[in-house]
Structures are given as C-alpha cells and as structure tokens.
N, C-alpha and C positions, 0 to 999 in steps of 0.2 A: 379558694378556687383558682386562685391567679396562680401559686404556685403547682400546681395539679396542671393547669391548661400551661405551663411554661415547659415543665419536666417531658409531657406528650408532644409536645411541639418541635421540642431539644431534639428529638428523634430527624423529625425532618430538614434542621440546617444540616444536623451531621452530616447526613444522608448527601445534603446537596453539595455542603463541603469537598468532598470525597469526590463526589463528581468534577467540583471546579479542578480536585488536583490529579483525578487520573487524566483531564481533557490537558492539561499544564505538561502535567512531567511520562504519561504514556508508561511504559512498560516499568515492574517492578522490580526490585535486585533482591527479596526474599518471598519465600512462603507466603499464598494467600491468607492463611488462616492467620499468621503475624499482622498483616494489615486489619484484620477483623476485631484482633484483640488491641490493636493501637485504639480504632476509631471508638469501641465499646470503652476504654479507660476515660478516652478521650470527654467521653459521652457523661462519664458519673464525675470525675474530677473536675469538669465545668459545671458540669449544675450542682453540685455540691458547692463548689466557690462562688455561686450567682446565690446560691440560698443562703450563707453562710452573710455575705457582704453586701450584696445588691450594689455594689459600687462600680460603676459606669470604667472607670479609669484599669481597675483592678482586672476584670473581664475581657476589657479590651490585650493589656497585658498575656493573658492566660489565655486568651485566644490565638493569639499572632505567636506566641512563642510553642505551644501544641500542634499549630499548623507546622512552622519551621519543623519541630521533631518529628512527627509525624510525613514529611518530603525526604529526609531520610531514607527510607526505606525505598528511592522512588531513585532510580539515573540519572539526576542531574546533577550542577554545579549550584553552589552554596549562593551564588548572585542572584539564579532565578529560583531558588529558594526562598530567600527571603524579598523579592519581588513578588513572589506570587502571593504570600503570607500576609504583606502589606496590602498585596491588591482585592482581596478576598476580604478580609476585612473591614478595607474601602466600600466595597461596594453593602455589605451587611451593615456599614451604619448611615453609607445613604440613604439605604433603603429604609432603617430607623425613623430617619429624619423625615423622609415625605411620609410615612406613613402617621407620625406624631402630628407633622403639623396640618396636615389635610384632615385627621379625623379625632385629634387629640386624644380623650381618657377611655374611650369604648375599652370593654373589658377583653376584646378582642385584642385588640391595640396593645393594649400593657401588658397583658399573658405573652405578646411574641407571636401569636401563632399564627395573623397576617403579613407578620413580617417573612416570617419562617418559609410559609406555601410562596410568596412571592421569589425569595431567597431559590427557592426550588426550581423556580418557572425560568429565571434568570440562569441558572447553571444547567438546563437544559436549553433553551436557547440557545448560551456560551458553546454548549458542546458542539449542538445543532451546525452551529456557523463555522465552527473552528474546525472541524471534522471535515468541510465540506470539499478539501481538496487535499484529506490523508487517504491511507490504506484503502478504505471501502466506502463504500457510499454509506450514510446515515440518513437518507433524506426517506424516511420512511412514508408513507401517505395520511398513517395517521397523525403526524407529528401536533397540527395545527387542532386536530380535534381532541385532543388529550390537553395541551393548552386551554382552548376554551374550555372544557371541564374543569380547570384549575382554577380559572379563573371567575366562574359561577360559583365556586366553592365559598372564593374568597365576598363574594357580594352577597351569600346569602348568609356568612358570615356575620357582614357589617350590619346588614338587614333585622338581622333575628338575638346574636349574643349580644347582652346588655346586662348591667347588676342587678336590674327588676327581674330575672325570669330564672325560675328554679333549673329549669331543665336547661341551660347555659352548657355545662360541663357535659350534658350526655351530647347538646346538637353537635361543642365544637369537639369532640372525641371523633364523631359520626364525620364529620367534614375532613378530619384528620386521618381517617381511616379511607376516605373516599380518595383522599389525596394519594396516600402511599400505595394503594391497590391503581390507581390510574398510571403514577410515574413505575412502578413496579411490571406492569404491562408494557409499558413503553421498552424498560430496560429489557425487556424477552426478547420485544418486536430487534431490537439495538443487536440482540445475540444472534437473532436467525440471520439478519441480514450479514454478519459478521461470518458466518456459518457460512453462508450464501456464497461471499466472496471466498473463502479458503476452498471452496466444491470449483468454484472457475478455475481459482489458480494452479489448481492441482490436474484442472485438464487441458490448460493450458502448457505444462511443465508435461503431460503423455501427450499432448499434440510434438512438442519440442522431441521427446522422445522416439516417438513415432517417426518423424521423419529423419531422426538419425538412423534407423532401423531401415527405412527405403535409401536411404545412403549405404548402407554395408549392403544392401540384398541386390542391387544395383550393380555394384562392384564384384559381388560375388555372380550375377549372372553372366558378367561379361568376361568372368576368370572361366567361366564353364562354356562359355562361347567358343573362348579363343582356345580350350583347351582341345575342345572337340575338334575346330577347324584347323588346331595347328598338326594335327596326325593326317587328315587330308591334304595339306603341304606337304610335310615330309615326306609321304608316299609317291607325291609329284616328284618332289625332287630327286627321292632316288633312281627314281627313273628315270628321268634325265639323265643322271652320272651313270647310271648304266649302260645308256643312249650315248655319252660322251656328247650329250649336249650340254657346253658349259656356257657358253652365250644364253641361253634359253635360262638355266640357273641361275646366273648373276640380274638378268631380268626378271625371274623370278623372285627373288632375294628383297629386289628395290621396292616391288610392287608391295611384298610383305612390309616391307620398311617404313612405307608410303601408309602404309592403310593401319599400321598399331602405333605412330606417332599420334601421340595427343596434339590436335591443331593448336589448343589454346588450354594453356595450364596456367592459372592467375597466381595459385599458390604455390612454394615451393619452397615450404621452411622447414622440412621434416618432421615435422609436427601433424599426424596424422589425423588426429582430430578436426585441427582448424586448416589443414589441406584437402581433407575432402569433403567440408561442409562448403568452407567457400567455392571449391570448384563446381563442388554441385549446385549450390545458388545460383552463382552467377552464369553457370551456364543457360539457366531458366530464364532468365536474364537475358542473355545472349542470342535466348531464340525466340524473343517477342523484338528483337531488332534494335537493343536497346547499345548505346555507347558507352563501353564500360572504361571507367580507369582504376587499378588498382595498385597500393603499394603497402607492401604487406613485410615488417622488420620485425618477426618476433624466431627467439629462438625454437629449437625442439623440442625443446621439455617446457612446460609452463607449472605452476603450483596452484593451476585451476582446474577442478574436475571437469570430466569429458562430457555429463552431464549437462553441467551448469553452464559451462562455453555452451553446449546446444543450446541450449534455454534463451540464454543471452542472445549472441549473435544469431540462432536461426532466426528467433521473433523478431528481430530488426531486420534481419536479410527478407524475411516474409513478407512483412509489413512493405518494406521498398519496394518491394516485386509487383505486391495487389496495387501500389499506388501507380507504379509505371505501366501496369496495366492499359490506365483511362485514362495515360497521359499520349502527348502526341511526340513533343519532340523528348524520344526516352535518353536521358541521359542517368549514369551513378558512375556515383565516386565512393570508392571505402578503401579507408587507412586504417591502417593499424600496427600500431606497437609499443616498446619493452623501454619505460627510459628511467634509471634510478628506483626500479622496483614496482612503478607502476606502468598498468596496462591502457593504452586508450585506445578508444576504438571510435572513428568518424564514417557516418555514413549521411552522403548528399546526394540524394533522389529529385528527379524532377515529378511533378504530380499535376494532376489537372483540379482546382478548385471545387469547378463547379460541380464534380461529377463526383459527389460522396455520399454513400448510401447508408442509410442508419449502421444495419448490419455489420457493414464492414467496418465505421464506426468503432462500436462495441467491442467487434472481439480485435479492432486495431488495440482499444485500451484495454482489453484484459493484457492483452501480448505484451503492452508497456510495463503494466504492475507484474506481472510473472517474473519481466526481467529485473524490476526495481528491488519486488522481494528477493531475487538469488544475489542479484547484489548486495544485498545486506550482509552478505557472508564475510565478501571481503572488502569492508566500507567503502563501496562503490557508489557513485553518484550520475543519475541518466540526467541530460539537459536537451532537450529536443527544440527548434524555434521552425518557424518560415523566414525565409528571405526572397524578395525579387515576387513575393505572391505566389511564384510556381515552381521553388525549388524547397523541400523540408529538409532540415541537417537535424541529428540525433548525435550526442556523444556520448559518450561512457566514460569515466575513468574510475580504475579499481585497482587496488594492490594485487600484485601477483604471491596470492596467499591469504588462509584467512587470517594468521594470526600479525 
C-alpha cells in the first residue's frame, strides 16, 4: 500500500515542483509540450529509483540533479539554476523532517502523501507572494479558501489513514484527488486573471493609440482651417496690390505672420512622432497653468516604433497631466535623450497627495505595465519614486532598437 499511496502522491510534488520553477525562472525557451514530457520522464525515473532503492542519499541526488536538467529549458543563468534546485529540495526535506518527527510511522507519513499535499500548499503560497508585484495581479479571492481545503484534506488524512483500515488506499486516493481538482481550479482562476490583465493592456496600448489618432486629426484640422482661410487672404491681398495699397499689405503680411507662428513649440527634433506627441501634451499642460521645462536631444530617426514611443511616453505624459490636475503649484519637467545607444526618458511632475481616487489609481497602474510591457521590446527598464512628498519622477531607459 505504501508504494501505491507514494506512486499517487509522486503526481502531486511534480506538480508542485513545476510550480516552484516556473514562479523561479518565468518564461520558457522551448515548446510546452517539451516541458510536459521533461516533468512526465521526470515523474517515472524518480519513482522508479525510489522503488528500486528506497535510499534517502540516492533520491536526494536524482532529485537536485532532474531539477537542474529540467531549468534548462527555462532563461536563466546556471547560478540560479542550481540555487533554485538546491532550494527546492531544501524545503521538501524540511518539510520530511517535521512532518516525521511530529507524527512519526502513520501510513500517511511514510507513503509521502502528507508531505506531498503540504509540498503543494508551500509552492502555491511561494507563487502567491512572489507574484505579488510581477506582471499581473495573482491575488485571486479564493486563494485562502482553496488553502483551507488543503489543509482539511491533510487532517482528515492524519485522522482516518492508519495500517488498521482496509479502505486506507481508497480515502488517501479520495484526498488526493480532492487535492489536485482544488489546486487545478486554482490554476484556471491564475489563467483568467492572467487573461484579465493582457484584455487591460491591450486597451490600454488603443487608449495609447487612440490618442495618437486625435494628434494627427488635430493637425489635419487646422491644415484645413488654415487652408481655407489662406484663399480668403490671398483675395484680400490681391486687392490691395490692385488698390496699390502696399502699406496696408505689408500689415497685412505681419498680422498673417503673427497669427500662424506657433507661440510655444517645446519640441523640435524632426522627429515627427515624438514632436507632435510632446507638443501636443504639453500643451494640455500648458493650459491647466502648469510651468513647463523641457529639454529634448534626440535625433530624427529613432529605431523605436511610432507606436510603441505612443504607448510609452503618452502614458507617462497622461499620467503627469491627471496628476497635475489636483495639484496646485503645477510644475513638469521632462528630458529626454540618445546617449551611446540608449534612450532615457525623465519626467518630474509635481502632484497633490492627498487627492487620489481609486480610479485614477488603477488605470494610472495599468498605464505603468502597458508601458513596462512595450518596454520589454527593447530591454527597457521604468523606475518611478516620490521625492519632496509632492513631486513624482518616472525614468525610463531603453536601447534604441530591439535587437
């Protein structure tokens, strides 16, 4: 029976295994289905060497070094490879250890399969906490009630499986089954919310969109403004030089001169992208009364899509804006430029503390990960602090290019 309740059990550290190493090393460098058939070899060449030996040393061995192979297939570096292999490990013969010496020979005990469901509860936990300030939220609602389920599993366990009772193998089968259908629920809840967050960021990336599209229609209105009003001049004019009023022309002329001078052009790198996103920002800017400084050293061409600069700098220019909003004394500052290949980008708003509404909250942190994720493109890196209590600085820096 003991080897029967070990074999059933073996299912569940895999399981949790797997869990510790995609919360460790994150995205894969092959095929999912190659990770399926690692963790499934993994699965029969350990319990095959545990039934073969039963030797405590041997196991430990064929553990740590399966882990190691098995990280592999995962982006990292071979140090926190073999860190995490020893750390995983660690924690599976802690867990041995108090579970032996708190309950000693229970048939429960010796099978693994208290250790196992614990082993499980621990690497969800692990993910739980370690998650809690990556990509997406994890903090599901049920988290805590799927826990206590595991953990009733495991006391009605200690409770009921003993060497006196025939039906031992079907309860802990039964408990085992409750286990993986609970943490298997869990792992759904883990995909919607994941789900959840790529449905923001993608509307976050057509909010980014969208407002570069009121930037071009903007530009293009007033090309059809000034198209229209420039043949109502010229008809003045000529009639004047046909009047031989040239005093009256050359005043006419200034007045033209006076009124299609841009007052205030912050940008002017010929870079048309990032000259008419920032002009147009900061001009919103400019008319909530706020005191702008900018210094802006990037060439014409960048090797950043026109896109993705939206994504980026609008949601930071946005976010400035809402915050200067509900500030009083509005001050911004935003630099930017080209030094040895990369790009950086500074932006120092002044904001009012107390006055922050969930709302704006929320979709201030989607506007953050939208731009973290475009960053990913060209290993870029966002670092946002307070200083002074009422001034927020955000930087960026990212190579100009993805490769």
């Amino acid at each position: 029976m003991e080897t029967s309740l070990y074999l059933v059990s073996n299912v569940i550290r895999i399981y949790a295994i797997s869990i510790f190493l995609d919360s460790f090393f994150g995205n894969l460098k092959c095929k999912r289905i190659i990770k399926i058939i690692a963790y499934i070899s993994y699965y029969f060449i350990g319990s095959l060497v545990w039934i073969i030996s039963q030797n405590t040393n041997i196991n430990l061995v064929i553990n740590t070094a399966a882990i190691i192979l098995i990280s592999i297939l995962y982006c990292v570096t071979w140090k926190k490879r073999v860190f995490s292999a020893i750390w995983v490990c660690a924690v599976g013969m802690f867990i041995d250890w108090i579970a032996f010496s708190v309950l000693g020979e229970l048939q429960f005990v010796q099978s693994g399969l208290l250790q196992n469901i614990s082993f499980l509860i621990v690497a969800f936990l692990f993910r739980h906490l370690y998650h809690k300030n990556v990509e997406y939220s994890s903090k599901s609602p049920y988290f805590w009630l799927i826990i206590l389920i595991a953990l009733g599993t495991i006391a009605v366990g200690i409770l009921t499986v003993n060497d006196s009772s025939k039906h031992d193998i079907i309860v802990a089968i039964i408990l085992l089954l409750i286990n993986l259908i609970n943490f298997y629920t869990y792992h759904l809840e883990q995909d919607r919310l994941k789900n959840k967050h790529m449905v923001e960021l993608i509307q976050a990336s057509n909010d980014a969109y969208q407002n570069q599209l009121k930037i071009m229609e903007t530009s293009q209105r007033e090309m059809r403004y000034l198209r229209h009003d420039m043949q109502k001049h010229l008809n003045t004019m000529r009639r004047m030089l046909q009047e031989k009023e040239y005093a009256e022309v050359q005043e006419y002329l200034t007045t033209i001169e006076n009124a299609i001078i841009v007052k205030e052009e912050y940008s002017k790198t010929g870079n048309r992208d990032v000259d008419s996103l920032i002009n147009y920002e900061l001009a919103l800017a400019s008319d909530l009364g706020t005191a702008i400084m900018c210094r802006i050293d990037l060439p014409a061409e960048l090797n950043i899509s026109s896109f993705d600069m939206t994504v980026i700098l609008g949601n930071l220019l946005d976010n400035a804006i809402e915050a200067l909003r509900q500030s009083e004394n509005k001050r911004l500052l935003l630099s930017m430029k080209l030094t040895r290949g990369i790009v950086r980008i500074d932006i120092e708003n002044s904001y009012n503390p107390k006055q922050k509404k969930k709302a704006d909250q929320k979709q201030h942190g989607i506007g953050l990960l939208s731009v973290s994720h475009t960053l990913e493109k060209y290993h870029g890196d966002l670092k946002h602090y307070v200083e002074d209590n009422n001034k927020y600085h955000t930087t960026v820096t990212m190579f100009n290019g993805t490769e």
